[in-house]
C-alpha positions in Angstrom: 8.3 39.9 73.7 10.1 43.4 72.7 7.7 46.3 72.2 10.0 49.6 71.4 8.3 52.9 71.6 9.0 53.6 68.7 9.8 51.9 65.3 10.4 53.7 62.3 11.9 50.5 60.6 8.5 49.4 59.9 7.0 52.7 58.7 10.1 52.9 56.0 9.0 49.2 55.5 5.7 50.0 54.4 6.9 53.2 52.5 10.3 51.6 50.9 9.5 51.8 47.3 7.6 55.2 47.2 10.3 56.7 49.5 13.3 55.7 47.2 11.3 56.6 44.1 10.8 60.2 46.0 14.8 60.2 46.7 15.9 59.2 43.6 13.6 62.0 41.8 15.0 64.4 43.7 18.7 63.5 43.2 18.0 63.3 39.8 16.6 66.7 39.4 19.6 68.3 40.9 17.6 70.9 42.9 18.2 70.4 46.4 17.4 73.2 47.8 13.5 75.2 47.3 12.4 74.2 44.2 9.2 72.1 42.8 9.0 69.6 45.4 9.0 72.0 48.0 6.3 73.7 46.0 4.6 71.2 46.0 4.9 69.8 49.9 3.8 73.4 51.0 0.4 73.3 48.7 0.0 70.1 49.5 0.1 70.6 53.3 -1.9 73.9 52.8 -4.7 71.8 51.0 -4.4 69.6 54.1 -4.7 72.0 56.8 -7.4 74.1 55.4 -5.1 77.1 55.5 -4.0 79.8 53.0 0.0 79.5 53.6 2.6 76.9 54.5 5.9 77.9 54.3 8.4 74.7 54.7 11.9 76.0 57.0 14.8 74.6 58.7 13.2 72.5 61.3 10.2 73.4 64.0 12.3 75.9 66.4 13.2 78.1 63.5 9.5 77.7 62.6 8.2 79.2 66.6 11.1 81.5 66.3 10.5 82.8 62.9 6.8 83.3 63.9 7.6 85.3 66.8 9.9 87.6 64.5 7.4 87.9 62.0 4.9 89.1 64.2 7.0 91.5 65.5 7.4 90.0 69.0 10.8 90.7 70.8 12.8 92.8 73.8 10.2 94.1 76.0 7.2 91.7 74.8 5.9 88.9 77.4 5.0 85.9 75.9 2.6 83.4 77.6 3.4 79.7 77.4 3.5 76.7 79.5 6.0 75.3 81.6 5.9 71.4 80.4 6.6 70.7 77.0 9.7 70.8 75.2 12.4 73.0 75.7 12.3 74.7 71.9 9.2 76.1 73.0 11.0 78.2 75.4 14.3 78.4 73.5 12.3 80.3 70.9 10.7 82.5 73.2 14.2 83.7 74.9 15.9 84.0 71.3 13.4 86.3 70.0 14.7 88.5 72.9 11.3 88.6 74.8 10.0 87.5 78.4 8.5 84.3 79.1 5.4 83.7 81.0 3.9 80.6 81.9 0.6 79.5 82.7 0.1 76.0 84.5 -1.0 72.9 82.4 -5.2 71.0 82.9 -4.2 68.0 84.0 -6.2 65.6 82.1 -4.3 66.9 78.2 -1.3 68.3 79.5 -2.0 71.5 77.6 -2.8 75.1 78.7 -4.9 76.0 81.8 -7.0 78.5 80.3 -8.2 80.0 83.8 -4.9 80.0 84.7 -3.7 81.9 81.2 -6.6 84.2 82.3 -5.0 85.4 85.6 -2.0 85.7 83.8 -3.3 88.0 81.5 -3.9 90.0 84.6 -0.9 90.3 85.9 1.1 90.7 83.0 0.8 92.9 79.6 0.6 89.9 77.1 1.9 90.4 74.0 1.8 86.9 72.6 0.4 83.5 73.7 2.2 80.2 72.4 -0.5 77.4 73.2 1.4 73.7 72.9 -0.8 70.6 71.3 1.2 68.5 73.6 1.4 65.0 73.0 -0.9 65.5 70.2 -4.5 67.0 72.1 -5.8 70.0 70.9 -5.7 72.9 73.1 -8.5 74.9 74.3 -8.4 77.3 71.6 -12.7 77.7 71.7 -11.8 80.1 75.0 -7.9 80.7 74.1 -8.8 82.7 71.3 -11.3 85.1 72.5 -9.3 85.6 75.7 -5.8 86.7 73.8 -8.1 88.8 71.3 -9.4 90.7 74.0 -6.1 91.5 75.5 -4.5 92.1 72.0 -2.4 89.3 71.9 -1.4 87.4 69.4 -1.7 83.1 69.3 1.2 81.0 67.8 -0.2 77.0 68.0 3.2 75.4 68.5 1.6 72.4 66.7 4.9 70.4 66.8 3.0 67.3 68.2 -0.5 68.2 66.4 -0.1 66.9 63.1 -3.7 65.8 61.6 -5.4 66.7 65.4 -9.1 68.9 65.2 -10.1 71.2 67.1 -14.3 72.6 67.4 -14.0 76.0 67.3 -17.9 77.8 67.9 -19.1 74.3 66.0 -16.5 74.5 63.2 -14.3 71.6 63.1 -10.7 72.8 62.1 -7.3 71.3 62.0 -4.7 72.5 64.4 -2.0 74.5 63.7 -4.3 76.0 60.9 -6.2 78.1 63.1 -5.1 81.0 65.4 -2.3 83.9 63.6 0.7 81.0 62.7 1.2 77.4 63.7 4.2 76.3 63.8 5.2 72.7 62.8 8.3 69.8 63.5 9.1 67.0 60.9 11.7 65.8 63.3 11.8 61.9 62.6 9.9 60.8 65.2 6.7 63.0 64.8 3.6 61.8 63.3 4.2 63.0 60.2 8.4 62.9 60.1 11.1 63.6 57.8 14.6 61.9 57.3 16.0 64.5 59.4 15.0 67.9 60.5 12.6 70.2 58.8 9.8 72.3 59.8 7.0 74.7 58.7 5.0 77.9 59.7 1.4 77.9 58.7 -0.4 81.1 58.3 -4.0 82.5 57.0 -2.2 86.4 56.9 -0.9 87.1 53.5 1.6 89.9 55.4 3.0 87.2 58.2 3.5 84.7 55.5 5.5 87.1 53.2 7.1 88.4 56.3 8.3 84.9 57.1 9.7 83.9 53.3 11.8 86.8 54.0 13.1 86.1 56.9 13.8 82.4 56.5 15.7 83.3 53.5 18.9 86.5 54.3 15.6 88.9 53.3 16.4 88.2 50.1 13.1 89.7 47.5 14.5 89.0 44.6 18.2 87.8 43.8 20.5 89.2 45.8 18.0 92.0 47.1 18.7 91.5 51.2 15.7 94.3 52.3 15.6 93.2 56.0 19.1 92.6 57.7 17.3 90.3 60.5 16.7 87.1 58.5 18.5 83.9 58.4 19.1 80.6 56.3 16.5 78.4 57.2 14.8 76.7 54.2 13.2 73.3 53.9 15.6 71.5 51.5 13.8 69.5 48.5 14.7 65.5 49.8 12.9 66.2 52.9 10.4 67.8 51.3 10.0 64.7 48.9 9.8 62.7 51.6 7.4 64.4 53.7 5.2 64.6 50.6 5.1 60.4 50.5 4.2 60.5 54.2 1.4 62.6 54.4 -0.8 60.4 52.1 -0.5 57.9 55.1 -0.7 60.9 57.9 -5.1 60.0 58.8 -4.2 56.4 58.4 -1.6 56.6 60.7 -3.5 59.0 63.0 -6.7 56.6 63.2 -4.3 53.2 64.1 -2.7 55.9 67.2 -6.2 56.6 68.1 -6.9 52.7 67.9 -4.1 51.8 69.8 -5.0 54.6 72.3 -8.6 53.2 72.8 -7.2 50.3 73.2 -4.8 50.7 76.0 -7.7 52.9 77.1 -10.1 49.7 77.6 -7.4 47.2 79.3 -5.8 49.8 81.1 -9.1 51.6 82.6 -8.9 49.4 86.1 -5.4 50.1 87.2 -4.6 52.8 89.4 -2.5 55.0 87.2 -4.5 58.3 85.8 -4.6 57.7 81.6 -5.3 60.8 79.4 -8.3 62.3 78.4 -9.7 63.9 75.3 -11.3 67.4 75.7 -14.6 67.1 74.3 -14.9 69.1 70.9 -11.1 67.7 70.0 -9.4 64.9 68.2 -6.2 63.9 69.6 -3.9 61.9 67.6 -1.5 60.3 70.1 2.2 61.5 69.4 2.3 60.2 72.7 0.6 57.4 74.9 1.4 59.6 78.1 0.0 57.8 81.6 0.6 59.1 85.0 1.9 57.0 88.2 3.2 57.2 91.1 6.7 56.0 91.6 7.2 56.0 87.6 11.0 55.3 87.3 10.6 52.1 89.0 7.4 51.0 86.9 10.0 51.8 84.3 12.4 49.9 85.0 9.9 46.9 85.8 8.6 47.7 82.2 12.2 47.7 80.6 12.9 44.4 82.3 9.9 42.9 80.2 11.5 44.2 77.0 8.9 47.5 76.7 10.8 50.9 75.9 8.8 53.8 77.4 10.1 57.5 77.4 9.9 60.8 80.0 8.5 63.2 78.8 9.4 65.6 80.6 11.1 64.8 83.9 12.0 68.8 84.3 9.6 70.9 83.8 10.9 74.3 82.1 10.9 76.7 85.0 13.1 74.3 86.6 15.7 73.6 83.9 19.1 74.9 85.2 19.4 77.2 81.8 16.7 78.8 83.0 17.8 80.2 86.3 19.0 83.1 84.6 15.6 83.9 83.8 14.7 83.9 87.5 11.2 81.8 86.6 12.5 78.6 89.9 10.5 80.3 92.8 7.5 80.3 91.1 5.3 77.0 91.5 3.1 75.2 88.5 2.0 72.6 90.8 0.1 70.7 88.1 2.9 71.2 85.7 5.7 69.9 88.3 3.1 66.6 89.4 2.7 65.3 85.5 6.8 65.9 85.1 7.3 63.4 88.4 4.6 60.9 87.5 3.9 60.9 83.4 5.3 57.4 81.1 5.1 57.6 77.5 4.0 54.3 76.6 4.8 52.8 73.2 2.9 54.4 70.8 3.2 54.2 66.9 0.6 53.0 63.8 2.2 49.8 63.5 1.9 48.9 67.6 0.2 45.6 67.2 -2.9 44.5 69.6 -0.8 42.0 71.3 2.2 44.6 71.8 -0.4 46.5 73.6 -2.0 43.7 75.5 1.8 42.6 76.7 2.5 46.5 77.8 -0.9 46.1 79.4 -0.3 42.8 81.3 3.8 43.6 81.8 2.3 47.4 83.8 -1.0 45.5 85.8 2.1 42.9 86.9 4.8 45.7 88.1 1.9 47.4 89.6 0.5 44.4 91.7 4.1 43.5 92.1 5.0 47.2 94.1 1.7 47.2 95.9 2.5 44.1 97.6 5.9 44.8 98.2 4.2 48.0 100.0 2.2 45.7 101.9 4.7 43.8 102.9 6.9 47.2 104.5 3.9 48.5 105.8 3.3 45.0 108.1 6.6 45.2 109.0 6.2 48.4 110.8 
């Protein structure tokens, strides 16, 4: 049995006439770039959120970097992040010209440590914090918050994962990337709510950010051919991805309860092996981008796992301190300890709204076989000596 850990083919499957109806509008219309169906995505996506502004760009780096400019972060400013997640988050970061800082990760979510972004805050002048929904849990923005606001720092949500997740903030339940000064948002394909290609938004409750931000994403053009800011770039959301997106996220809480089905799932057959499974802050609603276990000698489980016709993923086998781009940045010596265990150990395992139950009960069976399998091959060494 083949269970890939991904497959889009069967979400274009379900989507095929709505999605060609979408294209074919769009082609029709002519306008390709801007226009009424972005409009229409960015209201629509604001509705969803609960927030005042969503302004669609190029794709979800542009959308952290263009957040960072827009609040008027840059040479001289230390921003606090974390060292496992995607690289962009960094990459943003270091093009906005100011100073990474990371915090280490909570090892049951994989997002930040907030006593750990506390002592942080001690040791450097924060100007910024860039909390990471990673894999799709909330992070612990109830006691991020009031800890950056009492330091004067700004919070960007890089919400690239996060699509449709909660978060209870003093009883309020609120979506993320809707909550702190911007979120920032990826439609890259494979996302729980993806485009046909890349696209991105920032999302914003401050009139002046989200002006700022229009600006910016467009030469600082106000009006045609009125450039009033000589720092902006090209990075709109063009209208076919915007059509598309607009199709999808009717399905987005459908899709996000069957991840959270599948999750529970893997959750109850899984729950006697001895691998470490993620767990759900209370007061959050994750939404699964990722399936992301923990075990020890993970690349050969893998490769057990691939054998049985299961695709998993790493994510991430290098945590960011470590990457050799970064050695510039002179961020090796220091140890995330937490941060540097989850890269060694974590497996994505498939994870999509169309898994069935018995693709889950064969990834189940195939990982409680390669398991036993290791252990007694351990044995077997062990007796030997």
């Amino acid at each position: 049995m083949q269970v890939p850990l991904l497959d889009l083919a069967a979400q274009y499957h379900e989507l095929r006439r709505e999605l060609d109806e979408a294209v074919a509008r769009v082609i029709a219309s002519s306008a390709f770039i801007s226009g009424v169906e972005v409009q229409a995505f960015e209201q629509e996506f604001a509705a969803y959120l609960q927030a005042r502004h969503v302004i669609g760009v190029a794709n979800g780096t542009d959308a952290l970097e263009l957040a960072l400019q827009a609040l008027g972060i840059g040479p001289g400013d230390a921003v606090l992040t974390v060292p496992f997640t995607f690289f962009a988050t960094l990459e943003a970061i270091v093009r906005a010209g100011a100073t990474p800082v990371f915090a280490d990760i909570h090892p049951d979510d994989f997002t930040i440590d907030v006593g750990r972004a506390a002592e942080a805050f001690e040791r450097h002048r924060i100007k910024a914090v860039l909390p990471v929904h990673l894999f799709g849990y909330p992070a612990d923005l109830d006691r991020l918050l009031p800890l950056a606001e009492r330091h004067g720092a700004v919070v960007i949500e890089d919400a690239a994962q996060a699509h449709g997740a909660w978060c209870t903030l003093a009883g309020t339940r609120r979506r993320a990337g809707a909550i702190a000064d911007v979120g920032c948002f990826s439609f890259y394909p494979t996302k729980n709510l993806g485009a046909m290609g890349d696209a991105g938004a920032v999302v914003t409750n401050r009139d002046d950010i989200a002006a700022r931000v229009r600006l910016l994403a467009n030469h600082g053009d106000a009006g045609k051919y009125q450039h009033v800011i000589a720092t902006g770039r090209n990075s709109r959301l063009d209208a076919l991805q915007a059509a598309v997106l607009r199709v999808k996220l009717r399905r987005l809480d459908a899709w996000n309860a069957a991840r959270r089905a599948a999750a529970a799932h893997y959750q109850r057959l899984l729950a006697e092996l001895p691998i470490r499974l993620p767990r759900e802050r209370a007061g959050t609603e994750a939404v699964y981008h990722q399936y992301a276990i923990r075990v020890a000698d993970r690349d050969g489980v893998r490769g057990a796992l691939a054998a049985r016709g299961i695709g998993t993923a790493l994510h991430y086998p290098l945590p960011i301190h470590q990457q050799p781009g970064c050695r510039q940045l002179g961020l090796a010596h220091v140890g995330f300890p937490v941060a540097e265990q989850a890269a060694a150990e974590v497996l994505s395992l498939p994870m999509f709204p169309h898994l069935t139950d018995a693709g889950i009960a064969h990834v189940a069976g195939s990982l409680r076989e390669a398991l036993s399998q290791r252990s007694d091959r351990g044995d077997q060494m062990r007796g030997r000596r």
